[in-house]
C-alpha positions in Angstrom: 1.6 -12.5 8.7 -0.2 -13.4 5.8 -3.4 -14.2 8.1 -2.8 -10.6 9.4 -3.0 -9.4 5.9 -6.2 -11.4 4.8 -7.7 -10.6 7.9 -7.5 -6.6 7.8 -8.3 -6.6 4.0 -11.7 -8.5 5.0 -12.2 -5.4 6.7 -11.0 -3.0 4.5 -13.5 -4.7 2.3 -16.7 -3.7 5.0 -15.1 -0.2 5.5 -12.7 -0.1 8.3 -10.1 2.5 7.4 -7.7 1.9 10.4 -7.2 -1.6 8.6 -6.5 0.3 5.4 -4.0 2.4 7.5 -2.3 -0.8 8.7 -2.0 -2.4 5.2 -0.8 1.2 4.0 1.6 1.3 6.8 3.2 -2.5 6.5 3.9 -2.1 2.8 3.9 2.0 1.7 8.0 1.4 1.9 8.4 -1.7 -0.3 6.2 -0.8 -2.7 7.8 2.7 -3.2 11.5 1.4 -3.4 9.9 -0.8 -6.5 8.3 1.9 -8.2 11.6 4.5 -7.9 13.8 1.6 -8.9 11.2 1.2 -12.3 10.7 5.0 -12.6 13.7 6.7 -11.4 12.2 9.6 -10.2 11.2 10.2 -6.5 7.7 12.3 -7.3 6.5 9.8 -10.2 7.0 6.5 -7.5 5.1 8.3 -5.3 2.5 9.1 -7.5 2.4 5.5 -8.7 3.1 4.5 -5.0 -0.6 6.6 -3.9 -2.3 5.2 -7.2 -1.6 1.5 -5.9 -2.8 2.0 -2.7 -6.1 3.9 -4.1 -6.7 0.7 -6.9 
């Protein structure tokens, strides 16, 4: 998995936004449970949720 990973970000990296969709796609759920579990509050982890994904 973690070749997966390294392999799609090297693409993200030279523009490739379906790889970007993947990476999105594999971890959009586990990083929002972490967020609501820090925030409490279902619109501010998803705002933080979007903000990772756009860093």
């Amino acid at each position: 998995m973690e070749i997966l990973i390294n392999k799609r970000i090297k693409q993200v990296k030279k523009g490739d936004q379906n790889a970007f969709a993947e990476i999105v796609n594999l971890y959009k759920d586990k990083i929002y449970q972490l967020c609501y579990r820090m925030l409490g509050n279902v619109h501010e982890a998803e705002d933080i949720e979007q903000e990772a994904f756009i860093r």
